[in-house]
C-alpha positions as CSV (number, residue, x, y, z in Angstrom):
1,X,16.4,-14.1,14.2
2,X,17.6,-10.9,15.4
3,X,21.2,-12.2,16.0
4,X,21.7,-12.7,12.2
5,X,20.0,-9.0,11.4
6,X,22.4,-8.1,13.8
7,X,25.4,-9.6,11.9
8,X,23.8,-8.4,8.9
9,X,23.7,-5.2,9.6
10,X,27.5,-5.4,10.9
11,X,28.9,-7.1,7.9
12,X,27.5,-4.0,6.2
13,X,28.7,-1.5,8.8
14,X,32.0,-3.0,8.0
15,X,31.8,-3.4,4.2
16,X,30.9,0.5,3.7
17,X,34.1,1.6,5.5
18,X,32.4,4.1,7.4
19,X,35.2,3.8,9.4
20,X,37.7,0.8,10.1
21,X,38.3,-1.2,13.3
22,X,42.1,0.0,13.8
23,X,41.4,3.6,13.7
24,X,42.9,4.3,10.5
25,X,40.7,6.6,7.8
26,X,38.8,5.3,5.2
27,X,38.9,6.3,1.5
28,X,36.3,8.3,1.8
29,X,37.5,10.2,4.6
30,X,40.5,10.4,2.6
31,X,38.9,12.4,-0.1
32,X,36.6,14.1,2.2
33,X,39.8,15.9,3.9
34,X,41.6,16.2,0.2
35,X,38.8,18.1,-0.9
36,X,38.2,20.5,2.2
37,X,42.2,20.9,1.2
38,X,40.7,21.8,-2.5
39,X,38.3,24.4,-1.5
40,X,40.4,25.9,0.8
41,X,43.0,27.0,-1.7
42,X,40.7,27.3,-4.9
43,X,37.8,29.1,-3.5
44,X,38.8,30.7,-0.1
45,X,42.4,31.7,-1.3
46,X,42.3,32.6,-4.6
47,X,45.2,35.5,-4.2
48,X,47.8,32.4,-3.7
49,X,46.8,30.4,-7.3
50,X,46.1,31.4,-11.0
51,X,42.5,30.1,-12.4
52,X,44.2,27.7,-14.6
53,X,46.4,26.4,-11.1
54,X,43.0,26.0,-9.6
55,X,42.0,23.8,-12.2
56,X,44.7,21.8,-12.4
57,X,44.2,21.4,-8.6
58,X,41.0,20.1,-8.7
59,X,41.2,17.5,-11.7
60,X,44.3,16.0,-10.5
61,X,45.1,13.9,-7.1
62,X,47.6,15.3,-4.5
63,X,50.4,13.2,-3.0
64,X,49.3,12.5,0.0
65,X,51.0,10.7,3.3
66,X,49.4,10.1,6.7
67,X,51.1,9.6,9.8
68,X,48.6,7.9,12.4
69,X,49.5,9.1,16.1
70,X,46.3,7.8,17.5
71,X,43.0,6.1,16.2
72,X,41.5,8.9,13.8
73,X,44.4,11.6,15.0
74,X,47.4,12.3,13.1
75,X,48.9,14.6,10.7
76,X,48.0,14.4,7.1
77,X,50.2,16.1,4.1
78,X,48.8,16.8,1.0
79,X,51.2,18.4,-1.6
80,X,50.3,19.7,-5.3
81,X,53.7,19.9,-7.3
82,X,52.3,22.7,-10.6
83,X,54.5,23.9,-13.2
84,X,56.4,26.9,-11.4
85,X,55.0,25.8,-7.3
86,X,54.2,23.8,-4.9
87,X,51.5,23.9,-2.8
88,X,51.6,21.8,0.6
89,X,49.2,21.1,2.9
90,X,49.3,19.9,6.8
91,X,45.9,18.4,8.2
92,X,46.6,17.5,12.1
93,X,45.1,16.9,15.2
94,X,41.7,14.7,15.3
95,X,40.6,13.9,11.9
96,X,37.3,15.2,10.9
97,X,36.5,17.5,13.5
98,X,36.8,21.1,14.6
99,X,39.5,20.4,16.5
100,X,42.1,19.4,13.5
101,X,44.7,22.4,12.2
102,X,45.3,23.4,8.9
103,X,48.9,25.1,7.6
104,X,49.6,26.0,4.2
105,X,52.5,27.3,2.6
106,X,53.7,27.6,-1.3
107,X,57.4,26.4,-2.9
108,X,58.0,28.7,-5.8
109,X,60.5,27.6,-7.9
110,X,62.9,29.8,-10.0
111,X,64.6,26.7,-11.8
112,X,64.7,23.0,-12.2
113,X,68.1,21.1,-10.9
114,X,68.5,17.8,-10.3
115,X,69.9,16.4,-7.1
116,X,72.0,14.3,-9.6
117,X,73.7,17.3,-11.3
118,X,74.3,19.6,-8.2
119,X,77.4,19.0,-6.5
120,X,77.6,20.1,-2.7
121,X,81.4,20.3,-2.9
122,X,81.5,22.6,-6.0
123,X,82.1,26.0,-4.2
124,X,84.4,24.9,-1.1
125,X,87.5,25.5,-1.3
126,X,90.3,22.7,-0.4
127,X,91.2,22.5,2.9
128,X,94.8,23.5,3.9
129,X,96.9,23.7,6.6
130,X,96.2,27.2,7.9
131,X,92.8,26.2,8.6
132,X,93.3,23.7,11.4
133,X,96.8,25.8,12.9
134,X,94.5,26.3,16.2
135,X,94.3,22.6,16.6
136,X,98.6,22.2,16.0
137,X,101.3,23.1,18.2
138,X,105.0,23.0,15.8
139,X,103.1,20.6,13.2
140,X,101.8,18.6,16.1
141,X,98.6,17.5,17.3
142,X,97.6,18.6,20.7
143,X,95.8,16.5,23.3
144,X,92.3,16.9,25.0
145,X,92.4,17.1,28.4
């Protein structure tokens, strides 16, 4: 009898997701840490985002990737893309306890360009022969030693 309570009560240890076997967080650790992330910029720093970012921040669901180093340990990067920045997040170290680290930083952006549209080779000048005369020797290419 008190080998199936005990299997009872493991099948719903497990079922919650309190925490899983492999040392990976649960969704609700998940959103725990996303909303300490929440607080953190809309009521501790309010000097970095506008009332109406705030609100946008907490009705709307970060992008968020984990990677695990450890069971429970890892870094964690929550990012907020708003009309005119981005707000990033870094969660590392043990998950869920004093020990972990926050950083924060903000992306302003000034304009919207496409990697599509920008061309990397626009402003380079051609390449001519002057530029490589330290590497010739009367229009010939000189050895390494």
């Amino acid at each position: 009898m008190m080998g199936r309570v005990a299997a009872v009560f493991l099948c719903i240890l497990i079922l919650c997701g309190c925490s899983s076997i492999d040392g990976s967080l649960s969704e609700s650790e998940k959103i725990t840490i996303i909303d300490m992330a929440r607080y953190t910029i809309t009521r501790q720093n309010k000097k970095f985002v506008t009332d109406q970012e705030a609100a946008e921040i907490n009705k709307t669901m970060p992008e968020v990737r984990i990677h695990y180093t450890g069971p429970r340990q890892g870094k964690m990067w929550i990012s907020w893309s708003l009309d005119k920045k981005k707000i990033n997040f870094v969660y590392s170290g043990e998950f869920l306890t004093d020990s972990a680290m926050w950083q924060m930083w903000i992306a302003k952006y000034k304009y919207a360009t496409s990697k599509e549209k920008m061309d990397p080779f626009h402003k380079r000048p051609q390449a001519t022969a002057a530029d490589f005369a330290d590497l010739r020797k009367k229009d010939k290419v000189v050895p390494r030693k």
